[in-house]
C-alpha positions in Angstrom: 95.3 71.2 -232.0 92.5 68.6 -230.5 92.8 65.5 -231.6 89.7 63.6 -231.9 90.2 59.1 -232.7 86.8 57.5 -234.2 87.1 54.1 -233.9 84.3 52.6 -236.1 83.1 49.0 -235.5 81.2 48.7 -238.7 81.1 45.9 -241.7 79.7 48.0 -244.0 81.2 50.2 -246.5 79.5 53.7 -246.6 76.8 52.1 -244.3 74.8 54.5 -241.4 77.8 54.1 -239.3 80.1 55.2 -241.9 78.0 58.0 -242.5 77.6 59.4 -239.3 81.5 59.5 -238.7 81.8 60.7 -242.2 79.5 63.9 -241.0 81.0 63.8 -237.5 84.3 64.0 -238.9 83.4 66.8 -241.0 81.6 68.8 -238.3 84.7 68.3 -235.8 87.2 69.4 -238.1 85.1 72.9 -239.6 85.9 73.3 -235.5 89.3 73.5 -235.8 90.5 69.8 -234.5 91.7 66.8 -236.3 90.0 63.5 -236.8 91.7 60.6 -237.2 89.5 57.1 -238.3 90.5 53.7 -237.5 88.1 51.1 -239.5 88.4 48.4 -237.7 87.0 45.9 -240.1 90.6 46.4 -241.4 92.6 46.8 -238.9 95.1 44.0 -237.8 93.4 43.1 -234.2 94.0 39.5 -232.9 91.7 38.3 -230.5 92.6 37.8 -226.8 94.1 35.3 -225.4 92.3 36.3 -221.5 96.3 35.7 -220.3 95.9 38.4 -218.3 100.0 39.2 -218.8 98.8 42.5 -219.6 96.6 43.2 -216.0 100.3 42.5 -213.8 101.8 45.3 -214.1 100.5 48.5 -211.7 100.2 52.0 -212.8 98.2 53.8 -215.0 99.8 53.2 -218.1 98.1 50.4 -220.3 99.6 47.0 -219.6 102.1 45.2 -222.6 100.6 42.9 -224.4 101.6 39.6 -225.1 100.2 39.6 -228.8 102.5 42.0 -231.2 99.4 42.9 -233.6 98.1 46.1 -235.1 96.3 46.7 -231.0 99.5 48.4 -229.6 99.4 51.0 -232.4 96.0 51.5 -231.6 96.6 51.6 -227.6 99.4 54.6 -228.5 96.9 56.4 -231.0 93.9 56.3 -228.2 96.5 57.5 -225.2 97.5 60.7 -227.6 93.8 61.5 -228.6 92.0 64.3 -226.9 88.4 62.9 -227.7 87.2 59.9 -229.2 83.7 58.6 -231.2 83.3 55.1 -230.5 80.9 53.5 -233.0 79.5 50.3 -233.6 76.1 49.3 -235.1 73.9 47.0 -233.7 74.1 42.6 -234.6 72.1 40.6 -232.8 71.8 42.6 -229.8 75.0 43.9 -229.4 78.1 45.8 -231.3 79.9 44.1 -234.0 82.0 41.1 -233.2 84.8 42.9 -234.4 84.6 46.0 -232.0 83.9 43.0 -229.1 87.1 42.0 -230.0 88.6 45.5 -229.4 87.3 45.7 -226.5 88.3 42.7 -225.3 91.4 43.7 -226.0 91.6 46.8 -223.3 92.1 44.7 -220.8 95.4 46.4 -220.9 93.6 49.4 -219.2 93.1 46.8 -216.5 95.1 46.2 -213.1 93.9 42.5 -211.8 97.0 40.7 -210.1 95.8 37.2 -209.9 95.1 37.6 -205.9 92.6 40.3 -206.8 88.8 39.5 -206.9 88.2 41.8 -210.0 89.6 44.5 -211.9 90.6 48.1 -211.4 90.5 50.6 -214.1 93.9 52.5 -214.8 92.1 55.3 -216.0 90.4 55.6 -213.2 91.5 58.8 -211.4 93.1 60.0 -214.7 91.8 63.3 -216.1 88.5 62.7 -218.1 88.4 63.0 -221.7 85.1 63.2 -224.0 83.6 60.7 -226.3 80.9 60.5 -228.2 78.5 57.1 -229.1 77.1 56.2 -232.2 75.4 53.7 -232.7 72.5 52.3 -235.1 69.9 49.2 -235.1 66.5 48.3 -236.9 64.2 48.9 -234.4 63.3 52.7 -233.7 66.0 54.2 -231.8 64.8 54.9 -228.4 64.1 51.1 -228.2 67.4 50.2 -229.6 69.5 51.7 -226.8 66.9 50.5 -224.2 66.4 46.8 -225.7 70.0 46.0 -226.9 73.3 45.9 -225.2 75.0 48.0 -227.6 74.9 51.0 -225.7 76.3 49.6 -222.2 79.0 47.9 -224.2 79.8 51.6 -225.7 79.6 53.1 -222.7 82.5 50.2 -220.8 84.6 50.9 -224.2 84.6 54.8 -222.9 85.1 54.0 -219.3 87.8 51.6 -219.6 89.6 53.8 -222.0 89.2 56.8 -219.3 86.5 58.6 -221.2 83.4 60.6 -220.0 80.2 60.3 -222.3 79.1 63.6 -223.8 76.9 62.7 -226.1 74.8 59.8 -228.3 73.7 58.8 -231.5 71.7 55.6 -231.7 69.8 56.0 -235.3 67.1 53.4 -235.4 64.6 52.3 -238.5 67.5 51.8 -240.5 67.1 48.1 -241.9 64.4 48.9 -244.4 66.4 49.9 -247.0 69.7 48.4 -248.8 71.4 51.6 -249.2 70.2 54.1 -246.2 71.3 57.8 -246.1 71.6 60.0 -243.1 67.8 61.7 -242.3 68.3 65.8 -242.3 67.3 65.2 -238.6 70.0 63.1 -238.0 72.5 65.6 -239.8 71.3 68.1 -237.0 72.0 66.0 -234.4 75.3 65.7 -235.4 76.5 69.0 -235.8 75.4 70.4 -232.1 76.7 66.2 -231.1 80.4 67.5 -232.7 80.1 71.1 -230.4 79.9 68.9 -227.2 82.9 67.1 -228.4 85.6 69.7 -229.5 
């Protein structure tokens, strides 16, 4: 069976973000794979130490941390996944500090012995698996993903990971309500977004 990981960067309980993995989720599995959500808002993630222990070591396995944290689980859970939905609404211009933190933490994906100039992705010549964005921000959309920096930092999160984009969800106009639901436009989107996935 396909095994899809979301890993959702998101503060808020039952929030836009929540929602669309919620649906997502929902959409995969009524196609026959497995979801498996990782909240990272409680997730036991420390931040990184920039060390770079973990960039020494060639091959194309992920490096070993230095940190013994909840981010080694995680590492296993996203080498076994088929797929993956990376999410993370839009603060300030960017994802979530919390997914920054993830993310800063793949440097294990990394090779960058201390004589190198910069880094060389593991995953690099690795088979390509799919992912899927999601994302979300007050301003409409369109603008969102060409204004902010959440959609680069989404898009590095899949390539250092060794994933090829499929698909996007960047919801905009969301801010103007406490408790926003999921537009029956948006609902579309994700069921032909969950096809390209599975």
């Amino acid at each position: 069976m396909i095994k899809i990981l979301a890993i959702n960067g998101s503060y808020r309980n039952d929030g836009i973000t929540d929602q669309t993995i919620e649906a997502l989720s929902q959409a995969i599995k009524s196609a026959g794979a497995e979801v498996e959500v990782i909240l990272l808002r409680e997730y036991p993630i420390e931040f990184c130490l920039n060390c770079r222990a973990c960039t020494q070591q060639p091959g194309a396995a992920p490096g070993e941390c230095v940190l013994h944290d909840g981010m080694q689980d995680l590492i296993d859970k996203i080498e076994r996944a088929d797929g993956y939905i990376l999410a993370a609404p839009t603060n300030f211009g960017s994802v979530t500090a919390i997914f920054k933190r993830f993310l800063e933490r793949l440097a294990v994906y990394a090779y960058w012995p201390w004589d190198m100039n910069g880094p060389q992705y593991r995953k690099a010549q690795a088979p390509r698996k799919n992912a899927l964005l999601v994302s979300s921000c007050a301003a409409p959309g369109i603008m969102g993903r060409w204004l902010f920096g959440t959609d680069k930092q989404l898009k590095t999160t899949a390539k250092t990971i060794g994933a090829e984009v499929v698909g996007s969800l960047f919801t905009g106009m969301i801010a103007k309500e406490q408790h926003p639901k999921l537009s029956d436009g948006v609902l579309a989107k994700i069921k032909a977004l969950a096809g390209k996935l599975v």
